[in-house]
DOLO-722489 format. One record per atom (N, C-alpha, C): residue in three letters; chain; atom name; x, y, z. Coordinates in steps of 0.02 Angstrom, whole numbers. Each point is the difference from the previous one (the first is absolute). Example, Ala and Ser with C-alpha at 12.3 -4.5 7.8 and 13.67 -1.06 7.14 Angstrom:
BEGIN
+------+-------+------+--------+--------+--------+
: rest : kette : atom :     px :     py :     pz :
+------+-------+------+--------+--------+--------+
:  ALA :     A :    N :    660 :   -284 :    390 :
:  ALA :     A :   CA :    -45 :     59 :      0 :
:  ALA :     A :    C :     45 :     60 :      0 :
:  SER :     A :    N :    -18 :     53 :    -36 :
:  SER :     A :   CA :     42 :     59 :      3 :
:  SER :     A :    C :    -39 :     55 :     37 :
+------+-------+------+--------+--------+--------+
***
This chain:
BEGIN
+------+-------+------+--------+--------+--------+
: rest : kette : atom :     px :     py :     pz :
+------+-------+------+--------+--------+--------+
:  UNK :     A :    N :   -297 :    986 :   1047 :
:  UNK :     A :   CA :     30 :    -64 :    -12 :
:  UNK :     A :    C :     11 :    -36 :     65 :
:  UNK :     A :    N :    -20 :    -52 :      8 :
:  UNK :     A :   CA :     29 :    -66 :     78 :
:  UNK :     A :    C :    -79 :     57 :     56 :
:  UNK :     A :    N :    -34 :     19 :    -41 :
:  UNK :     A :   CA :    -25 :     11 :     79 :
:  UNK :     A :    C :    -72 :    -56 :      3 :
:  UNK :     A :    N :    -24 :    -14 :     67 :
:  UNK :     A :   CA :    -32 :    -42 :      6 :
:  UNK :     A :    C :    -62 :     22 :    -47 :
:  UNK :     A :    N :    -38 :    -56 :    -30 :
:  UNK :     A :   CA :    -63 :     37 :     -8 :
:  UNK :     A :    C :    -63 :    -45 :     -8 :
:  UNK :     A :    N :    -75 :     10 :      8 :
:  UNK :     A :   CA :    -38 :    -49 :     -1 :
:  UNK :     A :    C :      5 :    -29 :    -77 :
:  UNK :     A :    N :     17 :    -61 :      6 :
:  UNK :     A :   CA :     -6 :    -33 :    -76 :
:  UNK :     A :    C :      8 :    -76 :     21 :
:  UNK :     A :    N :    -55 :    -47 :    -21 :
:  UNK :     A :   CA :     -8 :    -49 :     -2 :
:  UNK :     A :    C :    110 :    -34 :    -39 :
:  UNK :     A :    N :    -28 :    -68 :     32 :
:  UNK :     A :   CA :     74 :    -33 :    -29 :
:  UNK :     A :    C :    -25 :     -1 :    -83 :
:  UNK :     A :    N :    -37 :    -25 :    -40 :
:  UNK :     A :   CA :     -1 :    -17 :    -66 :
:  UNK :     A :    C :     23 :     68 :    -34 :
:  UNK :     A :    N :    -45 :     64 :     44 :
:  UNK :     A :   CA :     15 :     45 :    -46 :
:  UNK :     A :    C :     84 :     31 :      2 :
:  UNK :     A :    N :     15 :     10 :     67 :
:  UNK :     A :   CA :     80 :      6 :    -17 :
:  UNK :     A :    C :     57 :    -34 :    -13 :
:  UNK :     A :    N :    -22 :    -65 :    -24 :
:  UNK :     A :   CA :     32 :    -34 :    -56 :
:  UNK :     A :    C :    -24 :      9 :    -73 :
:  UNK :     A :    N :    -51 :     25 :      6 :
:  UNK :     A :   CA :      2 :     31 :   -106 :
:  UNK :     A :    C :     23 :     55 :      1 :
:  UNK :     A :    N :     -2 :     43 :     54 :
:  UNK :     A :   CA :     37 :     63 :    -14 :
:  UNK :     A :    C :     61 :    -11 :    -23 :
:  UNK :     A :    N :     34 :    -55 :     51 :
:  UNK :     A :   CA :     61 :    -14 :     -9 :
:  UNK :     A :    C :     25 :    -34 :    -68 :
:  UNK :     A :    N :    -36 :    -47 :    -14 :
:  UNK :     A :   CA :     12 :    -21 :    -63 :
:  UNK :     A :    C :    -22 :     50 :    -60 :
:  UNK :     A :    N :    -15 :     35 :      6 :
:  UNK :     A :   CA :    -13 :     67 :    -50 :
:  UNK :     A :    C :     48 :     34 :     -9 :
:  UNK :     A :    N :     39 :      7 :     55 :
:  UNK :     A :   CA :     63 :     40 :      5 :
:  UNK :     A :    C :     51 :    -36 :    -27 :
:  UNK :     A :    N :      8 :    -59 :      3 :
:  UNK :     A :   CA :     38 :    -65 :    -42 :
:  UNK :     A :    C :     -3 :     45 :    -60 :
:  UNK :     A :    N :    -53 :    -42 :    -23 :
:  UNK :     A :   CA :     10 :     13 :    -80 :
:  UNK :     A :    C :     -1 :     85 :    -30 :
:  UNK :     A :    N :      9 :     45 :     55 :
:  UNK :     A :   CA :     30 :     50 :    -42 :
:  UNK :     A :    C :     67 :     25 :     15 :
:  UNK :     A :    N :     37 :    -53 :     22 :
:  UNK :     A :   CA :     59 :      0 :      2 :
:  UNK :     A :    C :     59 :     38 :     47 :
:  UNK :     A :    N :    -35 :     55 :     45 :
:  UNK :     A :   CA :     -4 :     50 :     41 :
:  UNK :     A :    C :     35 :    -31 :     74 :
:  UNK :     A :    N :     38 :      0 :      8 :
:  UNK :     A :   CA :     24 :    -25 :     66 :
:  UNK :     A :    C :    -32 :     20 :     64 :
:  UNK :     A :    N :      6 :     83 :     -6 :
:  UNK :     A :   CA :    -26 :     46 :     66 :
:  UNK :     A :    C :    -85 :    -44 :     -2 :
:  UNK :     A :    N :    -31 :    -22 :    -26 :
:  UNK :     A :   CA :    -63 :      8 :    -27 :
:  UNK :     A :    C :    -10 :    -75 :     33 :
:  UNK :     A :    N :     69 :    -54 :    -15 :
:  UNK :     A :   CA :     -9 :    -76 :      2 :
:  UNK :     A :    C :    -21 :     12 :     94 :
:  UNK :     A :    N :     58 :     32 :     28 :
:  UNK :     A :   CA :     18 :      6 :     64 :
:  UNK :     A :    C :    -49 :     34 :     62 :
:  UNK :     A :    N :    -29 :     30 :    -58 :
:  UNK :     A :   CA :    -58 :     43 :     29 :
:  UNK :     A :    C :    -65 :    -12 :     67 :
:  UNK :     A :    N :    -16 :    -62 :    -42 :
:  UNK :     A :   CA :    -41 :    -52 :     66 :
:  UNK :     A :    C :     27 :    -48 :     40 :
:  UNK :     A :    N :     80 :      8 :     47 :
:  UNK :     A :   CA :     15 :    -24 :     35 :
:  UNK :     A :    C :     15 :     26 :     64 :
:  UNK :     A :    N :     -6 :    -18 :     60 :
:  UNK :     A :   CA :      7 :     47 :     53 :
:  UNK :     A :    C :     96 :      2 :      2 :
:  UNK :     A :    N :     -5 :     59 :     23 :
:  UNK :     A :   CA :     77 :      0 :     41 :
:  UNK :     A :    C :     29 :    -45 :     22 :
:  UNK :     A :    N :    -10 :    -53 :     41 :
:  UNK :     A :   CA :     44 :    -64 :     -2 :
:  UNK :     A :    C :    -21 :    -81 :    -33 :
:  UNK :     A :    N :    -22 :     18 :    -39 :
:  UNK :     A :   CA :    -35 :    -74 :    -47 :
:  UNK :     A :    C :     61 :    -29 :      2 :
:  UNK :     A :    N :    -13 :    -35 :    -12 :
:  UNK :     A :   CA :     48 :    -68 :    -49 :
:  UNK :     A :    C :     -6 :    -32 :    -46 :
:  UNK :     A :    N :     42 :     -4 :    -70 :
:  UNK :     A :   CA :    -13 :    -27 :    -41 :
:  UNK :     A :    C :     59 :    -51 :     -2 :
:  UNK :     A :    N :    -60 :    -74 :    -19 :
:  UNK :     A :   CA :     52 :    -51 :     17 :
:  UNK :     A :    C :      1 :    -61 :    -85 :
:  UNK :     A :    N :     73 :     17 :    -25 :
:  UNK :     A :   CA :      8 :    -11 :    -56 :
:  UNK :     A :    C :     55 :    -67 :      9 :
:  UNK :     A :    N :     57 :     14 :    -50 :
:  UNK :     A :   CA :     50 :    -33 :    -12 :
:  UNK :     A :    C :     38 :     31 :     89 :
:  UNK :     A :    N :      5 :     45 :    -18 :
:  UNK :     A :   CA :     15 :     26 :     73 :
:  UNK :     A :    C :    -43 :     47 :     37 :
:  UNK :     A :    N :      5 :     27 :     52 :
:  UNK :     A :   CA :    -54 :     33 :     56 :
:  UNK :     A :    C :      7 :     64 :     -8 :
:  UNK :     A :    N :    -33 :     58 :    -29 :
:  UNK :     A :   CA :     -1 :     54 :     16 :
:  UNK :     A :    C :    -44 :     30 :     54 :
:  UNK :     A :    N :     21 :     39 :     29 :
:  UNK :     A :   CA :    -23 :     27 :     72 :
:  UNK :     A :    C :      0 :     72 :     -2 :
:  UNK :     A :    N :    -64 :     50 :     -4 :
:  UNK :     A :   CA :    -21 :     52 :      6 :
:  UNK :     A :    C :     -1 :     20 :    -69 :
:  UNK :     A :    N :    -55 :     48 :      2 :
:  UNK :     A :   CA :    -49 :     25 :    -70 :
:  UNK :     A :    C :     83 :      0 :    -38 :
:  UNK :     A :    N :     44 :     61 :     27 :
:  UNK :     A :   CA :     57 :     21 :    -48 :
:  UNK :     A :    C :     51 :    -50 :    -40 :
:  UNK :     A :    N :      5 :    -72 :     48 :
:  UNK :     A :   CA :     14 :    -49 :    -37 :
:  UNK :     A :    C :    -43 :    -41 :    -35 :
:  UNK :     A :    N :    -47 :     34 :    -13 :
:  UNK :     A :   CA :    -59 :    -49 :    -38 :
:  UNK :     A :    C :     -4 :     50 :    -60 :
:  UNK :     A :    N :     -4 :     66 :      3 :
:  UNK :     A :   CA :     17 :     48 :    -48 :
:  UNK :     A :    C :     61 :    -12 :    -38 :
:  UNK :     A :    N :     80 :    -19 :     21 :
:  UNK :     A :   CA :     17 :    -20 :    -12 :
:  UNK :     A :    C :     16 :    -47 :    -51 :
:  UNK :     A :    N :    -21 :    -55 :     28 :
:  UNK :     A :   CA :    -26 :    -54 :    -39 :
:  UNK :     A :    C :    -51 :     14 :    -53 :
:  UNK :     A :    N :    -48 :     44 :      3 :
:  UNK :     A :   CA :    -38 :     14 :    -66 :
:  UNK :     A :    C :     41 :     28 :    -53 :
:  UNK :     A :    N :     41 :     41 :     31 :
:  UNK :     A :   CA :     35 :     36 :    -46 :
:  UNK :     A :    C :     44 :    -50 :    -72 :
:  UNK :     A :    N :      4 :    -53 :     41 :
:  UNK :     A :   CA :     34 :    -41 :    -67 :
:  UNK :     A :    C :    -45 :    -24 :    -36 :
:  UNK :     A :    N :    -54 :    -21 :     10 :
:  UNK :     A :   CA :    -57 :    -33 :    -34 :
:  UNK :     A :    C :     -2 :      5 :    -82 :
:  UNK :     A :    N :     -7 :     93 :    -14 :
:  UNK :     A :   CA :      0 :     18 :    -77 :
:  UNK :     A :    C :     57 :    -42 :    -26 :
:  UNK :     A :    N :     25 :     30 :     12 :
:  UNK :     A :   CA :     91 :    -41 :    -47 :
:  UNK :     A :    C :      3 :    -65 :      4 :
:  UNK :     A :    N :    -35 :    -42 :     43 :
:  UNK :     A :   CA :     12 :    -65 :      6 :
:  UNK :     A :    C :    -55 :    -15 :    -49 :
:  UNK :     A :    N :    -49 :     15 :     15 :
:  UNK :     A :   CA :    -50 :    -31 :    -52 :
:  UNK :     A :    C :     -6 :     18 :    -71 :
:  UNK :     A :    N :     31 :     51 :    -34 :
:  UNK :     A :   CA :     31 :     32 :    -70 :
:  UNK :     A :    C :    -74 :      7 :    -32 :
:  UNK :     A :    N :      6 :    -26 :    -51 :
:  UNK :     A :   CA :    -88 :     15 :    -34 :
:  UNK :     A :    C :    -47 :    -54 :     18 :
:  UNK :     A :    N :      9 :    -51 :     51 :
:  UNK :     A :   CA :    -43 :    -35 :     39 :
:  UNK :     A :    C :    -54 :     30 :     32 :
:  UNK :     A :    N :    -55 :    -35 :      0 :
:  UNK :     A :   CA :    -65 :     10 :     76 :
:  UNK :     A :    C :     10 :    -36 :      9 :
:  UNK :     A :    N :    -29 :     17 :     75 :
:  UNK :     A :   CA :    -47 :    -59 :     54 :
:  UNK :     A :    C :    -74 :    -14 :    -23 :
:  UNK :     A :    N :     -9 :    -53 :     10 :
:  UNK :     A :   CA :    -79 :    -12 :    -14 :
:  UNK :     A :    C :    -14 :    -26 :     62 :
:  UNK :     A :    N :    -52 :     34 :     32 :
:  UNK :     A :   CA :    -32 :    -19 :     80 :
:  UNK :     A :    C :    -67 :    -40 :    -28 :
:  UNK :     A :    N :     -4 :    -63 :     45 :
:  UNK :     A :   CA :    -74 :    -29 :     20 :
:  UNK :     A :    C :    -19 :     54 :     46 :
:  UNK :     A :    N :    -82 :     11 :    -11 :
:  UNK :     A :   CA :    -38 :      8 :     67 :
:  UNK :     A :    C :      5 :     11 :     62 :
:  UNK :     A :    N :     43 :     55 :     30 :
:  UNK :     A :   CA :     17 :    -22 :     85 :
:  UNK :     A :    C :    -59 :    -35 :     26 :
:  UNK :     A :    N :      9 :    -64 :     50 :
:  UNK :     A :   CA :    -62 :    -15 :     19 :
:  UNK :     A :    C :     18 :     -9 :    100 :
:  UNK :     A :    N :    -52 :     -1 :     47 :
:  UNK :     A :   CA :     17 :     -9 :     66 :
:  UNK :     A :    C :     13 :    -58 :     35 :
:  UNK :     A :    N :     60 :    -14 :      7 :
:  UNK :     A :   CA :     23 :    -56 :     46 :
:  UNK :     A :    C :     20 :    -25 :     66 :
:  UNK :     A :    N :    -71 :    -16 :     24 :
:  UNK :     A :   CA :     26 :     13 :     66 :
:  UNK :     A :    C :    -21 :     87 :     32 :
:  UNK :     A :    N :     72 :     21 :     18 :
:  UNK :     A :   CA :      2 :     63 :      3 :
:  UNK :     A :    C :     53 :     38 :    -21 :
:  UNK :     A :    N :     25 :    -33 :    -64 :
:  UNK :     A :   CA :     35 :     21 :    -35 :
:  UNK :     A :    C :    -26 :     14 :    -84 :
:  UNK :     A :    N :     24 :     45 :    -34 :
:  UNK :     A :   CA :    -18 :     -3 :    -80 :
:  UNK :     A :    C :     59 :    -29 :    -40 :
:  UNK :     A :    N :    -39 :    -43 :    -38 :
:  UNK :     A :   CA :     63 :    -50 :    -30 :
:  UNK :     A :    C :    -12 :     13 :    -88 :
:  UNK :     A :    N :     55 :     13 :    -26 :
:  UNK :     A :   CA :    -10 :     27 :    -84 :
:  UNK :     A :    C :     61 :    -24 :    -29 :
:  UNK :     A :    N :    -48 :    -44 :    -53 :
:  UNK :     A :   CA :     64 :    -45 :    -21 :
:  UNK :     A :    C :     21 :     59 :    -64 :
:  UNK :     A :    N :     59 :    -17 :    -44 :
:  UNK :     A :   CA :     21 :     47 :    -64 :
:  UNK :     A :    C :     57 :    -30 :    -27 :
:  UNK :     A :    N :    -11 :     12 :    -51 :
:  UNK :     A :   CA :     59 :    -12 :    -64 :
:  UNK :     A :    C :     30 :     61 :    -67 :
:  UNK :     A :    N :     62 :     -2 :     28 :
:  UNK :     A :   CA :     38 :     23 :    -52 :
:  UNK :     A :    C :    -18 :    -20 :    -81 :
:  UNK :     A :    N :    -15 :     49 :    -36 :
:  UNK :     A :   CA :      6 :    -14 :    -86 :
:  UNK :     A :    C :     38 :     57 :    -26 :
:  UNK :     A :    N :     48 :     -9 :    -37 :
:  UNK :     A :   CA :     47 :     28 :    -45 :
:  UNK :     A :    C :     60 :      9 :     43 :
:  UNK :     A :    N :     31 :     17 :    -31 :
:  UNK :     A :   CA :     62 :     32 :     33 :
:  UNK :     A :    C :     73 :    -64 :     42 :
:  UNK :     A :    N :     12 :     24 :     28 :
:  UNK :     A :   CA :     81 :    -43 :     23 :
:  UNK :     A :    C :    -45 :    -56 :     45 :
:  UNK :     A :    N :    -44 :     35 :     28 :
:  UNK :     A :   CA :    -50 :    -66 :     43 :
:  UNK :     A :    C :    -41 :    -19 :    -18 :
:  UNK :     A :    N :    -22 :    -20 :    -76 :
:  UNK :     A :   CA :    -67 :    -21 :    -15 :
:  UNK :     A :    C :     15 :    -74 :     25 :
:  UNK :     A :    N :    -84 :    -17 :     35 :
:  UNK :     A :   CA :      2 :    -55 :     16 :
:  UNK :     A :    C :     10 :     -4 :     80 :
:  UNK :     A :    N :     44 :     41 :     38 :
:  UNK :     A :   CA :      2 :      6 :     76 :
:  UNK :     A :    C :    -77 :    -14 :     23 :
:  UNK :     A :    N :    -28 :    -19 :     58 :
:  UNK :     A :   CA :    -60 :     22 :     14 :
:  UNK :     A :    C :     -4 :    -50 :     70 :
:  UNK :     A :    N :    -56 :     37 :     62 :
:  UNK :     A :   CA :     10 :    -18 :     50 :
:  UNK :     A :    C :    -56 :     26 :     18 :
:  UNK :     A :    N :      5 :     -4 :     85 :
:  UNK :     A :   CA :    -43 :     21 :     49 :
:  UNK :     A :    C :      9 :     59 :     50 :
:  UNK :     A :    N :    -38 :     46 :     -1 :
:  UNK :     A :   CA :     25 :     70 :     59 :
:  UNK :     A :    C :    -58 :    -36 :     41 :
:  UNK :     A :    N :      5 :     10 :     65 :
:  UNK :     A :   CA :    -53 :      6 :     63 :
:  UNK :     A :    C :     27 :     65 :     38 :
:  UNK :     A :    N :    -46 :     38 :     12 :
:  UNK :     A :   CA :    -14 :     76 :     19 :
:  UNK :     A :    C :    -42 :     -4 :     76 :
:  UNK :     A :    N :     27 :     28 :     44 :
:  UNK :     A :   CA :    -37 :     -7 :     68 :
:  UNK :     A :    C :    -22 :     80 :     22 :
:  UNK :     A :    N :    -47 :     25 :     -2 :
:  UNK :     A :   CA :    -11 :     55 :     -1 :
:  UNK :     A :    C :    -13 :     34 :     50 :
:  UNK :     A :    N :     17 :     44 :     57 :
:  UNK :     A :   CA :    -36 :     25 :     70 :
:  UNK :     A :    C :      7 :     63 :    -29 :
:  UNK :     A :    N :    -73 :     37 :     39 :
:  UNK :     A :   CA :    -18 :     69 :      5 :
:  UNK :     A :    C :     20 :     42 :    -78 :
:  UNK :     A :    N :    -21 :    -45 :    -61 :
:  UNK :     A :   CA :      3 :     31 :    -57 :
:  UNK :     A :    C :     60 :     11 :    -33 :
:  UNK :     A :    N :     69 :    -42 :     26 :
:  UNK :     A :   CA :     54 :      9 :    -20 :
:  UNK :     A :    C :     24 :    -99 :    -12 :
:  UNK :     A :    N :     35 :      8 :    -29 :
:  UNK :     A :   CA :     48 :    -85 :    -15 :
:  UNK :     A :    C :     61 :      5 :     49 :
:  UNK :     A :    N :    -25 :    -38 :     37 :
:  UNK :     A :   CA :     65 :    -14 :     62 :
:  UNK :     A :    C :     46 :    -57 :     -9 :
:  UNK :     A :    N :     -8 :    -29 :    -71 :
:  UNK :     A :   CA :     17 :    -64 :     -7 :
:  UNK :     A :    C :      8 :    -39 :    -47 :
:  UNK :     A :    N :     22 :     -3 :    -55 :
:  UNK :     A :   CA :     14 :    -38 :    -66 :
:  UNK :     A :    C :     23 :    -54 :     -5 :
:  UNK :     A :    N :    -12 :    -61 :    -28 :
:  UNK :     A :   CA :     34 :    -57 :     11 :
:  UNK :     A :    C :    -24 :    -31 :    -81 :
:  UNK :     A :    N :     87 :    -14 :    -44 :
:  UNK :     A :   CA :    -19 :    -13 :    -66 :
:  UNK :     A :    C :     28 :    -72 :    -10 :
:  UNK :     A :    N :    -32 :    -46 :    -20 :
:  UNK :     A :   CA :      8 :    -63 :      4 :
:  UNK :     A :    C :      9 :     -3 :    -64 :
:  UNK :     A :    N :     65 :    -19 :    -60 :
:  UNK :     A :   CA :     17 :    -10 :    -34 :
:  UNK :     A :    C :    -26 :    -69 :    -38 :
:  UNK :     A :    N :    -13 :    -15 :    -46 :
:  UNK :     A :   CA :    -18 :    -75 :    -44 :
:  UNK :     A :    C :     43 :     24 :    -55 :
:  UNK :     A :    N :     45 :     39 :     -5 :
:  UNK :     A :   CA :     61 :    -22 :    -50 :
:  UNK :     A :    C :     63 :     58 :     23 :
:  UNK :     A :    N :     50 :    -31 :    -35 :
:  UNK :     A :   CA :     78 :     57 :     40 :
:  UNK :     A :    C :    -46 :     67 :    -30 :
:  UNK :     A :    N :     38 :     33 :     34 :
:  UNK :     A :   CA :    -17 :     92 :      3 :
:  UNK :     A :    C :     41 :     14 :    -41 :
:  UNK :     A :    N :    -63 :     52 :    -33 :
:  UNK :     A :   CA :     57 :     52 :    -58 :
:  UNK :     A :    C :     25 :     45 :      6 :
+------+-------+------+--------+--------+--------+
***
């Protein structure tokens, strides 16, 4: 888990979004290095606060998914838009951009298009 490894950016963002939808926190957290940042409503700083933060995800989203577009390459970032259906957040939906070095996510940045659920 967190160790560097050769993998293109697209692909360790589907890993990552794979790990989303099975709900798995250890699993969400998995492709981020040791000091990433994930930058939300507020800033989490290092994998364990990003683990953290996964950890609420299940309960927040109740019998909701995410539905991901396509990660596609921006720049030199991967940008994947998604929307909430069912649950306490149906209807949430936004933008992650993912900055990827040496096979790990050093960097999350989720641009909201409606309040957070």
């Amino acid at each position: 888990m967190g160790e560097p490894r050769d993998r293109e950016a697209l692909a360790v963002v589907a890993d990552h979004l794979g790990a989303v939808a099975t709900g798995d926190p250890e699993a969400m957290a998995a492709d981020y290095a040791a000091d990433a940042v994930l930058v939300r409503d507020v800033t989490y700083e290092g994998r364990d606060a990003i683990a953290g933060y996964f950890a609420t995800v299940p309960d927040r989203l109740g019998e909701g998914q995410v539905e991901f577009a396509e990660p596609r390459l921006d720049g030199d970032q991967v940008a994947v838009a998604w929307r909430l259906v069912g649950g306490p957040g149906d209807g949430t939906s936004g933008t992650d951009r993912f900055e990827v070095t040496n096979g790990l996510i050093t960097r999350q940045t989720v641009t909201l298009n409606t309040p957070d659920f």
